[in-house]
C-alpha positions in Angstrom: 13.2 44.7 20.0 15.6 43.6 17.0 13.2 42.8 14.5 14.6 40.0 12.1 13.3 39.9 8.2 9.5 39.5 8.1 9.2 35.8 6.6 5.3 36.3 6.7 1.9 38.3 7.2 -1.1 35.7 7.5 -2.2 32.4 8.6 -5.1 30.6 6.3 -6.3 27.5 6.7 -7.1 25.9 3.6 -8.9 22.1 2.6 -9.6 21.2 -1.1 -13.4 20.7 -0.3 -16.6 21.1 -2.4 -17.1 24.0 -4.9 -19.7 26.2 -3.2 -22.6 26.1 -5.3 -24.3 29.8 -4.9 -20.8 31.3 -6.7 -20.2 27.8 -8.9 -19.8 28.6 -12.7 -18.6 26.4 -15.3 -14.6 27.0 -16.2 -14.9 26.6 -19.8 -17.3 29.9 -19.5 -14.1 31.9 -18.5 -11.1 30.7 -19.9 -11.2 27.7 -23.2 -8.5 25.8 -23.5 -5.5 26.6 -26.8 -7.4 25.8 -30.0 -4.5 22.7 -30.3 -5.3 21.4 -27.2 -6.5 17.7 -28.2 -9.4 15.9 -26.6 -9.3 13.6 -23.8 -10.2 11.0 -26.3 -7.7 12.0 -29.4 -5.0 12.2 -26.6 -5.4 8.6 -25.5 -5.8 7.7 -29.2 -2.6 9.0 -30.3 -0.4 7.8 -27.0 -1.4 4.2 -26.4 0.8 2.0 -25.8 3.2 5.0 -25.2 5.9 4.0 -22.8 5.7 6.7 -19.4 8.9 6.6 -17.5 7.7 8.2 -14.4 5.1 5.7 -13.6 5.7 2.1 -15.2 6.1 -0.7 -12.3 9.3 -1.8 -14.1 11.1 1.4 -14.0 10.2 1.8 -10.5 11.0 -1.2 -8.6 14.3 -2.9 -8.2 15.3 -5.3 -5.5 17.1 -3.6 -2.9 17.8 -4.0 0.6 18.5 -0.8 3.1 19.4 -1.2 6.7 18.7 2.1 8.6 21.6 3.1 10.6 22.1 6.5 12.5 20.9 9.3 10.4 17.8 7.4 9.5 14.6 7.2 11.1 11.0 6.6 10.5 8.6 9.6 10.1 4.8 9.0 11.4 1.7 10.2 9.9 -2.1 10.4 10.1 -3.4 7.6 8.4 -4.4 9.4 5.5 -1.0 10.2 5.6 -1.5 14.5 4.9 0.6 15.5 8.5 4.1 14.0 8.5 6.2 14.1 12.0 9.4 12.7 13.6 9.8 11.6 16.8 12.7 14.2 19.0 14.1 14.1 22.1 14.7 16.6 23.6 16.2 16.5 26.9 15.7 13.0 28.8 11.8 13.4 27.1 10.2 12.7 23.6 7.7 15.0 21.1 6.4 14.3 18.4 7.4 17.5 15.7 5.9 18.4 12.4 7.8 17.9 9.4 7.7 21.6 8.0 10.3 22.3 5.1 8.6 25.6 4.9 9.1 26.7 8.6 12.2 28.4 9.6 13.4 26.9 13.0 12.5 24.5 15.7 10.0 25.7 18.2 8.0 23.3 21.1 5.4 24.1 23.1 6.5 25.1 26.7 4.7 23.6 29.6 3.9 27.5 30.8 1.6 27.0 27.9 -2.1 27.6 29.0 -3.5 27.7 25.7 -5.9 25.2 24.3 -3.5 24.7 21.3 -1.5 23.3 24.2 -3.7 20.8 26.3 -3.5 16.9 25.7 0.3 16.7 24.4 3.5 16.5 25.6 4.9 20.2 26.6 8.6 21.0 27.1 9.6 22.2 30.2 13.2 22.4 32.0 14.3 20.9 35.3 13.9 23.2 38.0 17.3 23.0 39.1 18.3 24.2 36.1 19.2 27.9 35.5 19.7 30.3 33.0 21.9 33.3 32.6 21.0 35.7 29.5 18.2 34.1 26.6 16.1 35.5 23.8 12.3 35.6 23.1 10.9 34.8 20.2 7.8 35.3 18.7 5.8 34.2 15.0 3.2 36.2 14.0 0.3 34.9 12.8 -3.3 37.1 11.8 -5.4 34.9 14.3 -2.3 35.4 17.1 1.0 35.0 18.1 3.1 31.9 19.2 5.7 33.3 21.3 8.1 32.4 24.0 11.6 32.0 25.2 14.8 31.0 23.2 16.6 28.0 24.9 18.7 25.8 24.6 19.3 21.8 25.1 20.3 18.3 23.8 18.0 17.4 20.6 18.1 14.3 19.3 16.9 13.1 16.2 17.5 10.0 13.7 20.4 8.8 16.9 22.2 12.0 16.1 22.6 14.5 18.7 22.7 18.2 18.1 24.2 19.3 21.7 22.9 22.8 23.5 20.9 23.1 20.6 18.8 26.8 20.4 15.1 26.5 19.9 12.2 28.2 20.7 9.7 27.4 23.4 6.3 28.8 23.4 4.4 29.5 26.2 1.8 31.3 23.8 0.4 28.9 20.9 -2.8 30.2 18.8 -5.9 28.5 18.8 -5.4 27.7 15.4 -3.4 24.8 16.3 -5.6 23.4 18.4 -6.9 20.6 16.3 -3.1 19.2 15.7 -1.8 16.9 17.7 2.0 17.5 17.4 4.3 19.2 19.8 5.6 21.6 18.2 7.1 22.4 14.5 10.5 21.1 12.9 11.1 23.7 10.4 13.4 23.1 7.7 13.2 25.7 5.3 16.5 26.7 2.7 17.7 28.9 5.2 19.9 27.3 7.6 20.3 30.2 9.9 18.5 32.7 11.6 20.9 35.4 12.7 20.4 38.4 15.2 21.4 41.6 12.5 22.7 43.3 15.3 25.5 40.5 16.2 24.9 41.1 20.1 25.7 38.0 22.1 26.1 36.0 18.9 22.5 34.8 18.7 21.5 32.9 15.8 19.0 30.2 15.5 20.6 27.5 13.5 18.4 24.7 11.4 19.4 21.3 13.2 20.4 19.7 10.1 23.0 22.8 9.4 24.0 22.6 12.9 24.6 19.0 12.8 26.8 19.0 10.0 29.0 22.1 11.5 29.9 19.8 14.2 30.1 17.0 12.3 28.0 14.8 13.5 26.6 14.2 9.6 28.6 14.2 6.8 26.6 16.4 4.8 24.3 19.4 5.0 21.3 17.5 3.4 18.5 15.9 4.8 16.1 13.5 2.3 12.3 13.1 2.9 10.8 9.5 1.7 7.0 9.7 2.2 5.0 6.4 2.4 5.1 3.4 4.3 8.3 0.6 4.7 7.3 -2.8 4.9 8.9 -3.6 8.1 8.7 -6.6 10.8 7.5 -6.3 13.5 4.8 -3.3 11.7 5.7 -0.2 13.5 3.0 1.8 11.4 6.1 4.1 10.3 4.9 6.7 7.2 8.2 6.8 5.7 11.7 7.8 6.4 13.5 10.8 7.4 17.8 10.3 6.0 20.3 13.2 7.5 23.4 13.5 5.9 24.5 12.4 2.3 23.1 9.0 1.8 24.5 7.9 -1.2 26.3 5.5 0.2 24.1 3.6 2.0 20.6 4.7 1.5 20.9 4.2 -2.8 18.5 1.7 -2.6 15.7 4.0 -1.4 15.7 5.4 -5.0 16.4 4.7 -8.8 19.3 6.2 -10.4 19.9 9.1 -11.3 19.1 11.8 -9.2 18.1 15.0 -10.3 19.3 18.3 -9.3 17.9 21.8 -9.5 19.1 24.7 -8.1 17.4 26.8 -5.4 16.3 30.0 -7.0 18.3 33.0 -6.0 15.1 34.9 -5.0 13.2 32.1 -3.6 13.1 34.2 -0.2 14.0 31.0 2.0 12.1 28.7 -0.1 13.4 25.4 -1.5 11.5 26.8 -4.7 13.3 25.4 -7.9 12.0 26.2 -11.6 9.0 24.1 -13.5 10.6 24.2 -16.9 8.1 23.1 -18.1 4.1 21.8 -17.8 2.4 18.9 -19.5 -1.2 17.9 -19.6 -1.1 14.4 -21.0 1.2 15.2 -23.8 0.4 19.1 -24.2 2.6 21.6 -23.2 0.3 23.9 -20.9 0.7 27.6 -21.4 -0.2 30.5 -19.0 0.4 34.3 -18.2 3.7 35.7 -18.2 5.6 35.2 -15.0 8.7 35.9 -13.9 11.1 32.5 -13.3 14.6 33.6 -12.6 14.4 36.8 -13.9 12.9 36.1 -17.3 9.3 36.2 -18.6 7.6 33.1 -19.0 4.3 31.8 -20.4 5.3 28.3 -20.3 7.7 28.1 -17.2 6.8 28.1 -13.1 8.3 27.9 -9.5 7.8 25.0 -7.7 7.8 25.7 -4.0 8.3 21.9 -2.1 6.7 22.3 1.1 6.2 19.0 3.3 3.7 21.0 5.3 0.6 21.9 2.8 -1.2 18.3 1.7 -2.2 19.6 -1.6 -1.0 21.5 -4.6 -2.1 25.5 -4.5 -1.4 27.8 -7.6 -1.9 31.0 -8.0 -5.5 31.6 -8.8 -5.0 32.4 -12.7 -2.8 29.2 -12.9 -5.5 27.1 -11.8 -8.2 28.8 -13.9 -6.0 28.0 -16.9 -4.7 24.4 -15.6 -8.3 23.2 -15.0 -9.5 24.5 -18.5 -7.9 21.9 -20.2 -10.3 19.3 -18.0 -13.1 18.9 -19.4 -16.7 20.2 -18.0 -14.1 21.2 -14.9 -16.5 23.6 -12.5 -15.1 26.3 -10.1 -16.2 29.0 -7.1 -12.9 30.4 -8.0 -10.8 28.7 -5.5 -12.3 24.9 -5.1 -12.2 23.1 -8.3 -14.3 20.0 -9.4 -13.2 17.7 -12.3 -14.7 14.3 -13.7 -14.2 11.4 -11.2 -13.3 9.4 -14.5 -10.6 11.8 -15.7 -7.6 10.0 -16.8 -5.4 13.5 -17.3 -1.6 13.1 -16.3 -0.6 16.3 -15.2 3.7 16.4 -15.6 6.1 19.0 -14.2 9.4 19.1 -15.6 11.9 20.0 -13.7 15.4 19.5 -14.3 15.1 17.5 -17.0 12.3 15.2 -16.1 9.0 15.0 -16.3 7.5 14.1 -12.7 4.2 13.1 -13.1 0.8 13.9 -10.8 -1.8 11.4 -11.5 -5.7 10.9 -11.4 -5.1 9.2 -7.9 -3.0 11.8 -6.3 -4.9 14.5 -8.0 -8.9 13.2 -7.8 -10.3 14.1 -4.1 -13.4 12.9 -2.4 -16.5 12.6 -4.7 -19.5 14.6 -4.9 -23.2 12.6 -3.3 -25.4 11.6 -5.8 -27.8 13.6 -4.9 -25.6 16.2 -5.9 -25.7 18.7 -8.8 -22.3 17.6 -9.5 -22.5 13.6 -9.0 -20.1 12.0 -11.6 -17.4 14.9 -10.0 -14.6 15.2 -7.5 -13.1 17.4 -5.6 -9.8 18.3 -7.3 -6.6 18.7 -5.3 -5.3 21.8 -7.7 -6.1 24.6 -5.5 -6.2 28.6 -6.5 -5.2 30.4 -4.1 -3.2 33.9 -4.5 -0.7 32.2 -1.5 2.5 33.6 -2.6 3.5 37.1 -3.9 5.8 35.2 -6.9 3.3 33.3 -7.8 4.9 30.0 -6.7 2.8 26.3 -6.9 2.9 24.8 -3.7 4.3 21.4 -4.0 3.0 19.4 -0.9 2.7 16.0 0.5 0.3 14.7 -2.7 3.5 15.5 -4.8 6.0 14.7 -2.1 5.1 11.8 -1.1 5.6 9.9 -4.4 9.1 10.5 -4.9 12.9 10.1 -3.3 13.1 14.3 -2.3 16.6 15.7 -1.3 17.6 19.4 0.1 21.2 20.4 0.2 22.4 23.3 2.0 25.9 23.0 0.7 25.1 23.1 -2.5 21.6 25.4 -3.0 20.0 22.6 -4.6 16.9 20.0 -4.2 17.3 16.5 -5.9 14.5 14.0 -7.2 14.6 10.5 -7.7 12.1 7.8 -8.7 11.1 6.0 -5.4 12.1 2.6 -5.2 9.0 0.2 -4.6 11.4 -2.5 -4.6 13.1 -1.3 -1.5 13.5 -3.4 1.6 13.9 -1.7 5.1 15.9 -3.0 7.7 16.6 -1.8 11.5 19.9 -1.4 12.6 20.2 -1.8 16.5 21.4 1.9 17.2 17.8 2.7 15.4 14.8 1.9 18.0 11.2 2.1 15.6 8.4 4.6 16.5 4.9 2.8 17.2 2.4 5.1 16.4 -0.9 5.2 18.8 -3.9 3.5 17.6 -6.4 5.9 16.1 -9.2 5.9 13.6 -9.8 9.7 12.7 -11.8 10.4 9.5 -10.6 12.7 7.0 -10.4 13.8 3.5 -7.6 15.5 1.8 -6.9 18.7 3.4 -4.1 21.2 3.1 -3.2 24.7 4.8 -0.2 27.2 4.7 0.5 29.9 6.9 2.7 32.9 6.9 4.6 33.7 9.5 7.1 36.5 11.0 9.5 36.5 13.5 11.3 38.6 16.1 14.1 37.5 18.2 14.7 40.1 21.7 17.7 39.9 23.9 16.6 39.8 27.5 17.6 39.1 31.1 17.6 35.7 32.8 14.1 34.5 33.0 13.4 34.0 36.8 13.7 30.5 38.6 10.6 28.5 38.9 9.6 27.9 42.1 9.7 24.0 43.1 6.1 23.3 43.6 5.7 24.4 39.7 5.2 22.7 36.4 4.3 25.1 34.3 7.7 27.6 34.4 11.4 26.7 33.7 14.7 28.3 32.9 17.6 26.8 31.0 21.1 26.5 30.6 23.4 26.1 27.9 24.4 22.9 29.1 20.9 21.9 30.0 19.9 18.2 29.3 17.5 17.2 32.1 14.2 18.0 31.2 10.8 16.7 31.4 7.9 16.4 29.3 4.8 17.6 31.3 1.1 17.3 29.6 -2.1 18.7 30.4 -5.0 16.9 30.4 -3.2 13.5 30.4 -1.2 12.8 27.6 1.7 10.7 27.9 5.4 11.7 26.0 3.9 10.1 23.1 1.8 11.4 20.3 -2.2 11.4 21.5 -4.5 9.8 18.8 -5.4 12.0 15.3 -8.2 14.2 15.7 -10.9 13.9 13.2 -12.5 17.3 13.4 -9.6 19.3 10.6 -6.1 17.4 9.5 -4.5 20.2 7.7 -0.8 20.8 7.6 0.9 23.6 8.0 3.6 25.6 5.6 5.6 28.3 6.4 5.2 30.8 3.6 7.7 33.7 3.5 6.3 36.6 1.1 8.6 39.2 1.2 
């Protein structure tokens, strides 16, 4: 077996929920705020009437009008809007793939799949006619199981662009963990664009689709762009935002507000898109923790910010958030859930190049506490402590996402961020066909999860030829574009409704 670099050792499910009262303790009773640190109340005092850049309607909405031509597509959600997926075909069939910029590759689930994580949704399988001459498995290792399966390869098409006898993985062994979700399989789009086998027999390599696009030149740039949140569009699709391939300057500008701001991918960031915090503000006071590394160089004041469209909510290390929520006042803690006032009016601010990009009481402020509770007048903060990452990264997910214009460039090792546009107008092109999502009414509250994952690619022999009166096997070939989409339990090629029992997204996280 050619074991390729471990990316991960765990999966944990994680959902900002309420603090668990037999280990609750006041924050304030471990760690006090910097004797500077102003009051809530001398704070607003001293800034009113203070122009903020990041969140004034006039510096964030300018007419514009954007037709959506190939390269473009709308991206689904939930309806809380915390698991963000595109619509693929692969083959002559449809899935619906999760939106994972922490994940390293493209994997479905295979139709040999007998799994629960597999019943109700659509599962990949190949023609029987088809055949197959030499493949790969591969497998990602999780601590409640493995998903594991075959490499193989096929048309994949996404945002009308076409990445011909495209490698992917296809899992006939899913974990019950993701049993709950709904998707089909996983689009991962981490910072690495490819996956190579280190022993360079047969040239295998598992390329990201957005690299592979641009190699044969079907984009014009190794970039993709992520715009969370829903387009106003006729007739309503129930679209959660759009997914842009290639460079869109040129016809995509009115998506955000000049200028776009670029910071480089950390040269240890493992795979990450993990760029440096410069700095952090609460309201107007720069935040200071323990020393940590950033690009070589102690800081107290400095972080990493690791952008990851597959965790919902924002997880620091767990002496980060100790320190962040001690300048919230009365904040209460178990040591990984956090509860602040439901009132607070704290503007949490990350710098990074150059800007201050705000996280507000809205995005931050989770579901409140009963009144009959100890804690009515509190909420369930979406700052997480978690010890998630062995640099001690923040997770950036979908509630810091999701408010801004979010580029990743291969070509250039970098992630831009841009104001959003609410001023934007979307129009449909006629090579663009809009997504309607199914009907469903789940009930949730903001939820997040990351999981760590490892991965082994094995050269093998052809897989054997399915016999005709089955639908759970198939074997592929390299120029292998007739496929169908077979589901258990009933589910059409389409995504099946939300369920409402956990909506947690998933992360890739590689600790090295």
């Amino acid at each position: 077996m050619l074991l390729l670099p471990a990316l991960a050792t765990a999966f944990v499910p994680l959902t900002p929920s309420y603090v668990n009262n037999h280990k609750a303790f006041s924050v304030s009773s471990k760690q006090k705020p910097p004797s500077s640190y102003l009051s809530v109340e001398q704070v607003a005092q001293k800034d009113a009437g203070s122009e903020d850049d990041s969140s004034s309607s006039t510096s964030t909405s300018t007419p514009a009008t954007v037709t959506l031509d190939q390269g473009s597509t709308f991206i689904f959600s939930d309806p809380n809007e915390e698991a963000f997926y595109v619509n693929a075909d692969i083959g002559s069939s449809q899935y619906p793939l999760l939106i994972d910029t922490g994940s390293p590759y493209l994997w479905v689930y295979d139709s040999d799949c007998d799994d629960g994580s597999c019943d109700n949704k659509p599962l990949y399988s190949v023609s029987p006619s088809q055949t197959s001459t030499t493949t790969s498995t591969f497998e990602l290792a999780y601590n409640t199981g493995t998903a594991s399966g075959v490499l193989v390869e096929d048309d994949v098409t996404i945002a009308d662009c076409t990445a011909k006898n495209f490698s992917f993985g296809a899992a006939s062994s899913v974990p019950d963990i993701f049993q709950n979700y709904s998707f089909s399989g996983i689009l991962g789009l981490s910072a690495n664009a490819t996956v190579a086998d280190p022993s360079g027999k047969n040239g295998r390599e598992l390329d990201n689709i957005v690299d592979y696009l641009h190699k044969k030149g079907s984009i014009d740039a190794g970039k993709f762009a992520l715009c969370m949140g829903k387009y106003p569009v006729t007739p309503d699709n129930g679209n959660a935002g759009l997914l842009l391939l290639g460079d869109t300057t040129a016809n995509q500008q009115g998506l955000y507000l000049d200028p776009v701001y670029e910071a480089s991918i950390l040269n240890d960031s493992s795979n990450h898109w993990e760029v440096k915090i410069d700095e952090v503000f609460v309201d107007n006071y720069q935040a200071s923790f323990q020393p940590l590394d950033v690009g070589g160089t102690s800081s107290n004041t400095s972080r990493i910010g690791l952008l990851d469209s597959g965790t919902t909510s924002i997880i620091l290390s767990s002496k980060d958030a100790m320190t962040l929520h001690s300048y919230f006042p009365a904040s209460i803690s178990d040591g990984t859930q956090y509860a602040v006032f439901c009132n607070s009016t704290l503007t949490v601010s990350l710098q990074i190049a150059g800007h201050n990009w705000t996280i507000t009481p809205s995005q931050y402020l989770g579901q409140p506490y009963g009144a009959d509770s100890s804690l009515d007048g509190y909420c369930v903060s979406n700052f997480q402590g978690l010890d998630s990452t062995r640099d001690g990264s923040w997770i950036l997910g979908n509630i810091f996402l999701r408010k801004y214009y979010v580029e990743f460039d291969y070509d250039h090792a970098k992630v831009g961020l841009a104001e959003r546009n609410a001023g934007a107008v979307v129009l449909l092109a006629t090579t663009v066909e809009g997504n309607t999502l199914p009907a469903s009414s789940p009930t949730s509250s903001a939820g997040s999860s990351y999981y760590n994952v490892s991965y082994s690619l094995t050269s093998t022999q052809s897989r054997p030829q399915p016999t005709s009166n089955s639908s759970s096997g198939f074997t592929a070939t390299s120029n292998s574009s007739s496929t169908t989409s077979i589901s258990k339990g009933g589910a059409g090629n389409f995504l099946p409704s939300w369920t409402s029992l956990i909506p947690l997204l998933l992360t890739a996280l590689y600790l090295l």
